[in-house]
Phi, psi and omega in degrees: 000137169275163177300295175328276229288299164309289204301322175294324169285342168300312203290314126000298218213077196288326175317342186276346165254090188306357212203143158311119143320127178234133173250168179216158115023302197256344199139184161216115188265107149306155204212065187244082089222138198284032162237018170296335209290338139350314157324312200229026184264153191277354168224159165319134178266113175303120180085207112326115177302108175230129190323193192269325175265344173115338179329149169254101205250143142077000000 
């Protein structure tokens, strides 16, 4: 696959990405399981992270 040729079935078929792109500073990240995003943040995430489900992540 070329990049153009993915991005295009991405773009085609969006379900496939379930998780937010997140960019930073530091970088960019699907951020699928959603506590990478924790990773690429530019300062320390104050406090405890807590999922979609309640887990308590960091």
């Amino acid at each position: 696959w070329s990049d153009e040729q993915l991005l295009d079935f991405i773009e085609q078929h969006p379900i496939l990405i379930n998780r937010p792109i997140v960019v930073t500073p530091l970088g960019a990240r699907l951020c699928r399981p959603s506590e990478v995003v924790l990773e690429i943040l530019p300062q320390p995430f104050p406090g405890p992270f807590t999922k979609e489900d309640g887990e308590v992540v960091g």
